[in-house]
C-alpha positions as CSV (number, residue, x, y, z in Angstrom):
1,X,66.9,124.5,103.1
2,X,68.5,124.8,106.3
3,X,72.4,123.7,106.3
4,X,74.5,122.0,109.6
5,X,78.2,122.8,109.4
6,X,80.3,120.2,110.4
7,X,84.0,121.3,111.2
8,X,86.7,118.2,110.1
9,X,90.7,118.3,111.2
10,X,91.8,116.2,108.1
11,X,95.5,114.8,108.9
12,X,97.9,113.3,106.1
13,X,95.8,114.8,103.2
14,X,99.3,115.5,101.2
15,X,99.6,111.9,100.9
16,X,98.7,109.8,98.2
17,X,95.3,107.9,99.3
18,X,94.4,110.8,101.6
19,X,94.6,113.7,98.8
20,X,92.2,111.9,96.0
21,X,90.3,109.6,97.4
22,X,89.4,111.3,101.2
23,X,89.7,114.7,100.1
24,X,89.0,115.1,96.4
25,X,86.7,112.5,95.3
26,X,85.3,112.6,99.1
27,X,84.7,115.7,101.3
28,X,85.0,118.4,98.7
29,X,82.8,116.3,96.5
30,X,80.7,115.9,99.1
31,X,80.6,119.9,99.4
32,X,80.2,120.2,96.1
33,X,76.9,118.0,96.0
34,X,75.6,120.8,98.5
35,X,76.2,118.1,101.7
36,X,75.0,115.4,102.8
37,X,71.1,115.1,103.1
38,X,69.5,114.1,106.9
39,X,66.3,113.0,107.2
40,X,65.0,116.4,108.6
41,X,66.1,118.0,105.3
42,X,68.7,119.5,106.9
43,X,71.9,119.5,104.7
44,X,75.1,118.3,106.3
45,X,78.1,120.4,105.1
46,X,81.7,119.3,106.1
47,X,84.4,121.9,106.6
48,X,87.9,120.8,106.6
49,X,91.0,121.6,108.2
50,X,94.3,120.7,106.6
51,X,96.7,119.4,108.8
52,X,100.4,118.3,108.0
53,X,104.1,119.3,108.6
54,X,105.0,120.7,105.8
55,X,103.6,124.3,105.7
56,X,104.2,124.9,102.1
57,X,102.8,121.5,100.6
58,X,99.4,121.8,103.2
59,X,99.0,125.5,102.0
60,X,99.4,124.4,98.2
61,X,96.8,121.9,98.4
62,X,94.5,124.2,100.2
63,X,94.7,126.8,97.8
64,X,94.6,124.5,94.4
65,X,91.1,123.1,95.9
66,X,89.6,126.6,97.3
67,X,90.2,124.6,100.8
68,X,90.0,127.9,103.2
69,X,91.4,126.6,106.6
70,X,95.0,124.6,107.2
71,X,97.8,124.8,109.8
72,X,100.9,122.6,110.4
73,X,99.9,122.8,114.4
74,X,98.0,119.5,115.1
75,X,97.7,120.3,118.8
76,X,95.6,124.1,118.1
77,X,93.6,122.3,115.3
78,X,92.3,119.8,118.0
79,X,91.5,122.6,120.9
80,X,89.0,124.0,118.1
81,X,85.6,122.7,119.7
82,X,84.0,124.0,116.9
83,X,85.8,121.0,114.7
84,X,83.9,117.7,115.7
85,X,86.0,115.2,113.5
86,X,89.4,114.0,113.6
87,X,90.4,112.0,109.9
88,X,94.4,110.6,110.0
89,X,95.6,109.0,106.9
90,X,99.0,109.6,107.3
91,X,101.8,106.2,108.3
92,X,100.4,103.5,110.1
93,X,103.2,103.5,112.9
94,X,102.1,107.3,114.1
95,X,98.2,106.5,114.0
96,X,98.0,105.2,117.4
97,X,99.2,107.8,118.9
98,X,97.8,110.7,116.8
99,X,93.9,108.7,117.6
100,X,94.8,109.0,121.1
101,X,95.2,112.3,121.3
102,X,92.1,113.2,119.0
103,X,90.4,111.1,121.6
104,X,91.5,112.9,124.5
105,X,90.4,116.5,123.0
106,X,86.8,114.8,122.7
107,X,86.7,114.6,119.0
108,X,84.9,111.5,116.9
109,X,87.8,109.8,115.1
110,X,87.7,108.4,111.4
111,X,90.9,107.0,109.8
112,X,92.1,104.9,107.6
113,X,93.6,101.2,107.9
114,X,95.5,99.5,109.4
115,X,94.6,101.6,112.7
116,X,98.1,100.2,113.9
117,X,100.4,97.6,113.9
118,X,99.6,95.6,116.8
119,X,96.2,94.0,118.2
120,X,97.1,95.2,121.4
121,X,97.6,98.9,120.0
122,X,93.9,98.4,118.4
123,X,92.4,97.4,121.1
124,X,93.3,99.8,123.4
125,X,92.0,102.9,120.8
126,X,88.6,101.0,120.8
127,X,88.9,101.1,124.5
128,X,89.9,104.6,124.8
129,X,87.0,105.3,122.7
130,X,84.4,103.8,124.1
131,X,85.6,105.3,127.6
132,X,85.7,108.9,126.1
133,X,82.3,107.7,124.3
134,X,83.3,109.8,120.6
135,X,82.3,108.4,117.4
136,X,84.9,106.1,115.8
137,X,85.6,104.3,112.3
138,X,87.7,102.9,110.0
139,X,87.8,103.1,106.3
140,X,86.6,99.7,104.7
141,X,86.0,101.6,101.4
142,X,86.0,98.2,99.1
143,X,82.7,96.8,100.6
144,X,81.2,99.8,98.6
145,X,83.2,99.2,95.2
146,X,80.8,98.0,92.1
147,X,82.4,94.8,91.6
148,X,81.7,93.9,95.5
149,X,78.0,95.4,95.9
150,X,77.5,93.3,92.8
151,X,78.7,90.2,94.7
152,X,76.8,90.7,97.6
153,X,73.7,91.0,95.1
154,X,74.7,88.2,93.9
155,X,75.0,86.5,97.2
156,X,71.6,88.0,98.5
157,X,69.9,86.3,95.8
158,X,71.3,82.8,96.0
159,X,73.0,83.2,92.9
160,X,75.7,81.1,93.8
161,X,73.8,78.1,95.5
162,X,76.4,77.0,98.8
163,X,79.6,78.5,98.7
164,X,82.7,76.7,98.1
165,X,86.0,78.7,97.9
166,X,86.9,82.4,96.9
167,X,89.9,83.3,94.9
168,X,91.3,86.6,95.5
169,X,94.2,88.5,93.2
170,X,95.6,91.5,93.8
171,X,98.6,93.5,93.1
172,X,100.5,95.0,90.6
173,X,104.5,95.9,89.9
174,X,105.2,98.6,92.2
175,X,108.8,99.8,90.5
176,X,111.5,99.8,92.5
177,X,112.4,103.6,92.5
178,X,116.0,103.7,90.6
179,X,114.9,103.8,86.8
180,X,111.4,104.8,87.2
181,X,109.5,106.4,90.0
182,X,107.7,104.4,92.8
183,X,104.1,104.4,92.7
184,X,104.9,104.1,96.6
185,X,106.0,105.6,99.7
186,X,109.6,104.0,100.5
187,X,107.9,103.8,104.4
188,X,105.4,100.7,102.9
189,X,108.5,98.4,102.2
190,X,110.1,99.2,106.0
191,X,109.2,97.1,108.7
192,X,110.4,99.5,111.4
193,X,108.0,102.4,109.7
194,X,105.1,100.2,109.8
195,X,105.2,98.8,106.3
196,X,104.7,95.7,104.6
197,X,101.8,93.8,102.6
198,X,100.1,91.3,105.0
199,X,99.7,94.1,107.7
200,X,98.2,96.3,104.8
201,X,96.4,94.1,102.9
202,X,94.9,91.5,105.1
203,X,93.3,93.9,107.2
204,X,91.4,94.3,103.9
205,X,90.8,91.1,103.4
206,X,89.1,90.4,106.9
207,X,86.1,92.7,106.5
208,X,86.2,91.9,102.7
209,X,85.9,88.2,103.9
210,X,83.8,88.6,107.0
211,X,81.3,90.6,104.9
212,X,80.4,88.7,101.8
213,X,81.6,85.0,102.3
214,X,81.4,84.1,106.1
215,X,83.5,85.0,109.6
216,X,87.0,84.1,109.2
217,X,88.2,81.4,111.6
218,X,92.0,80.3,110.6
219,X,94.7,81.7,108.4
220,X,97.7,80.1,106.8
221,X,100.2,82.4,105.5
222,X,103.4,82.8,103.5
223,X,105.0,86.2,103.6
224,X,108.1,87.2,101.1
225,X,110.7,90.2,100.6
226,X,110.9,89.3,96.7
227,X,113.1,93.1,96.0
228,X,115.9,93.0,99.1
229,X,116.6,96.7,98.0
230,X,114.4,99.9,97.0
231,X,115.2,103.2,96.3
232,X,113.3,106.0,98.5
233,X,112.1,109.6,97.2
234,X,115.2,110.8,97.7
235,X,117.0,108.3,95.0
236,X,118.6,106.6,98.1
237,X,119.3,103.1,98.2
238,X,118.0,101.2,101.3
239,X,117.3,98.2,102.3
240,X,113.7,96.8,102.4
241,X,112.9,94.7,105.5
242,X,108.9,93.9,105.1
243,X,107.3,91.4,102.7
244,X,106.5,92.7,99.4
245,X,103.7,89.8,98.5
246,X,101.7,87.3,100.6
247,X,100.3,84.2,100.2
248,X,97.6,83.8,102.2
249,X,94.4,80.8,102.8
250,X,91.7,81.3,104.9
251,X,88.8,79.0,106.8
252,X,85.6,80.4,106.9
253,X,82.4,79.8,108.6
254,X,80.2,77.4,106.8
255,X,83.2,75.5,105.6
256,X,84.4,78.1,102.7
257,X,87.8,78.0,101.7
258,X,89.6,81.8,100.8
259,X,93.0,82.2,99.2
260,X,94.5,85.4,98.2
261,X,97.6,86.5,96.6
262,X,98.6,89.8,97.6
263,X,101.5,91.4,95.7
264,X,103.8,94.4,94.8
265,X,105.6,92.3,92.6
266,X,103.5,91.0,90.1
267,X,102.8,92.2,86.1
268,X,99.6,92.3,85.9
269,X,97.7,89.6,83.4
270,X,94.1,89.8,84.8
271,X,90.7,91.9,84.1
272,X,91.9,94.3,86.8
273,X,93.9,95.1,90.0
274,X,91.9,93.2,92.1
275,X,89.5,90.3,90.9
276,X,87.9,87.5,93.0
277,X,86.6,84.4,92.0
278,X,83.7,83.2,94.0
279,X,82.5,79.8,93.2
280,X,79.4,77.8,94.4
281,X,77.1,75.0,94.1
282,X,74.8,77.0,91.2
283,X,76.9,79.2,89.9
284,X,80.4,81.6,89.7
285,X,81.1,85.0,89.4
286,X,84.4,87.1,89.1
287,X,84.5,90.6,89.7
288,X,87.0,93.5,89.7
289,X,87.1,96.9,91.2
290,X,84.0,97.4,88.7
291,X,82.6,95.1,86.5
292,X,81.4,91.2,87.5
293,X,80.7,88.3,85.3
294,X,78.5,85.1,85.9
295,X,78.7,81.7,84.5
296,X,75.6,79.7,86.0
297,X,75.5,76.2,86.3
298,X,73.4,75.4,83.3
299,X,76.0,77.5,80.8
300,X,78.9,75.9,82.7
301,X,81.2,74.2,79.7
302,X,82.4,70.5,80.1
303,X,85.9,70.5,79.5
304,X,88.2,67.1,78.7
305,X,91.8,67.3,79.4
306,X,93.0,66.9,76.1
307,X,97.0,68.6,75.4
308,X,97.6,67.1,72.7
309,X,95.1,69.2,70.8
310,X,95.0,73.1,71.2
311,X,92.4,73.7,73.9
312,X,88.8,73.8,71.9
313,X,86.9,75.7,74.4
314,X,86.8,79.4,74.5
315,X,86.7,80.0,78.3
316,X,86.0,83.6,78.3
317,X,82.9,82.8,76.4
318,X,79.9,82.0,78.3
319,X,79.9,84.8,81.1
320,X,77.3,87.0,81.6
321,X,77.8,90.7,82.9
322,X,75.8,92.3,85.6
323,X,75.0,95.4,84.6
324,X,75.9,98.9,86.6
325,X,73.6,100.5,89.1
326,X,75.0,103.7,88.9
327,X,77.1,103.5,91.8
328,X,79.3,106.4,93.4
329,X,82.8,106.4,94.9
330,X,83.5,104.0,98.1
331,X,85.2,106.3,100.0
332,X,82.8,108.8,99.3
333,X,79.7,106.3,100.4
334,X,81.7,105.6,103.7
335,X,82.4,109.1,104.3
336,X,78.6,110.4,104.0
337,X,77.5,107.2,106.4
338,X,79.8,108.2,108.8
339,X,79.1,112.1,108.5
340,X,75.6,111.1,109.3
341,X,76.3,108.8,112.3
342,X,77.9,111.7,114.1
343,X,75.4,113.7,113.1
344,X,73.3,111.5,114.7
345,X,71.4,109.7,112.2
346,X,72.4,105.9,111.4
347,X,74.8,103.3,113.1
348,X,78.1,102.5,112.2
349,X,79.4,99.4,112.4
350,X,83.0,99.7,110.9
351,X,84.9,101.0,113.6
352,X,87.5,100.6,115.7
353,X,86.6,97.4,116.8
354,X,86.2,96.1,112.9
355,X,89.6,98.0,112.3
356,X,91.3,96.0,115.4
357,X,89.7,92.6,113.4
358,X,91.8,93.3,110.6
359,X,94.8,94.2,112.7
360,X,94.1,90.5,114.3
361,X,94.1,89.2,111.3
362,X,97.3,90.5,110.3
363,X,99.2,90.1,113.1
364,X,97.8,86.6,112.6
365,X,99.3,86.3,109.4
366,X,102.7,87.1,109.9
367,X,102.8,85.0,113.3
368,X,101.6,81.8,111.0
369,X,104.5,82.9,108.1
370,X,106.7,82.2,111.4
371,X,106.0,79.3,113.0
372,X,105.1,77.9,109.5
373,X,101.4,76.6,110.5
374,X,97.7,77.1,110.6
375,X,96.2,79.5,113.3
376,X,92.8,79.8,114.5
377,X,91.7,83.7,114.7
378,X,89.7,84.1,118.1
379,X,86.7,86.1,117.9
380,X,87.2,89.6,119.3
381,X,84.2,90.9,121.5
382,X,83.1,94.4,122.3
């Protein structure tokens, strides 16, 4: 068996997100499986550099995982030729700027969303990327969670007859950091550091949209600050100046109607974090992160509205689940498809300019929360 090393500077790994789910459950996994298997039998093996600014917290994490290279200097990381990959997960505000400079040392770029905070800002990384012609993408990691692949099957099989609206809920109480812990970085409830949920979450719900139910073409959105103040890591009180929750409806192609609530500040009374409704002509399925459940339209109930009388129906009876796969992480997936496109092998189609889409979307978003109105969403061409 003949192995391909594959050298990968890894920024913002001591965060949240880009500890467990890009490195962990992704790269070392990937390591662990013995690489990433090309066509040629050749295995792909990544090796990761740890990049961040605090030298004590990069070296920790390198040594708890057996992690053998890390270095707080971005600039000597990205003169290595021998590295091919630049990964930033770090805040949203410095990506940008960090891509750019990847770009200009001639390394293929992989990062996590949003890519920035403007459209303008997106656009111009796709176009510095296509000029330096490196390999670029963006993390769209819940097209490959169970619950989604099993609405796309779903969807690929007619299940659902024509599609009429999709339902999305997400969120959860994210505490507000003086009697218990955030689950959050005080940065996501700042404007001015990039944060806040439409910019985070719609660029989510773009590809999620754009991918399973049909291109979308307007937005209407209502944006809110529910908690005024938050407490940051420090136990200091500040102020928070982005929208905690969103409100957001969508037009698709082929007449489908989307609506998702997105919040921070919400107790959660659902199946899971995330679950979407999707209801057609046929049939309707809702699905989670992991599981989904069908109700075709010959076991459909036939309620009467009837309040004087407690409710006689059972409406969690009468849904079918669609049984596992035996699927693996969605970061993981993402990660191996676009180890393989640099590589050589395979397109990728969720880059930059899919990560400037979502950017559009959510720029969108908070223009229409504004001017209080319905905007149509332009296409954006290569």
């Amino acid at each position: 068996m003949t192995q391909r090393r594959i050298g990968i500077v890894m920024h913002g790994v001591t965060g949240r997100m880009g500890m467990n789910q890009h490195l962990i459950r992704s790269i070392l996994e990937i390591r662990r499986q013995g690489g990433v298997a090309l066509k040629d039998g050749t295995r792909l093996m990544p090796d990761p550099i740890l990049v961040g600014r605090n030298a004590a917290k990069v070296q920790e994490l390198a040594k708890q995982h057996g992690v053998e290279r890390w270095t707080t200097d971005l600039d000597k990381a990205l003169m290595n030729e021998k590295d091919e990959i630049f990964f930033d997960a770090a805040s949203t505000r410095l990506r940008p700027k960090l891509l750019r400079r990847a770009i200009a040392a001639g390394k293929h770029v992989y990062c996590e969303k949003p890519v920035s905070t403007t459209l303008a800002e997106a656009k111009g990384l796709y176009a510095a990327a296509k000029k330096a012609r490196v390999k670029h993408g963006v993390v769209q990691d819940k097209l490959w969670l169970p619950g989604l692949l099993k609405l796309k099957q779903l969807r690929d099989a007619g299940f659902f007859g024509r599609l009429l609206s999709v339902r999305g809920e997400f969120g959860y109480w994210v505490f507000e950091g003086d009697r218990e812990p955030a689950q959050r970085p005080s940065w996501n409830y700042r404007r001015q550091d990039g944060g806040g949920i439409i910019l985070d979450m719609l660029c989510h719900w773009r590809y999620v949209l754009d991918n399973l139910f049909g291109e979308v073409q307007a937005v209407s959105c209502l944006g809110a600050t529910h908690i005024p103040y938050r407490w940051d890591e420090s136990g200091k009180k500040y102020k928070a100046t982005a929208d905690d929750a969103a409100y957001a409806t969508f037009r698709l192609a082929g007449g489908v109607i989307a609506h998702f609530n997105s919040s921070w500040t919400v107790r959660v009374r659902r199946d899971d974090l995330l679950t979407l409704q999707v209801d057609g002509t046929h049939g309707s399925a809702v699905a989670g992160l992991r599981r989904c459940l069908v109700q075709p339209r010959d076991q459909t109930p036939k309620p009467v509205w009837n309040p004087d009388i407690p409710q006689p129906i059972d409406f969690f009876q009468g849904w079918q689940e669609v049984p596992d796969a035996g699927y693996d992480n969605a970061f993981k997936v993402q990660w191996e498809l676009f180890l393989k496109h640099v590589a050589g092998e395979g397109a990728f189609r969720w880059n930059l300019l899919e990560g400037a889409r979502g950017v559009q979307l959510a720029e969108l978003g908070l223009r229409s929360w504004q001017r209080k109105k319905w905007l149509d969403v332009p296409r954006l061409k290569p």
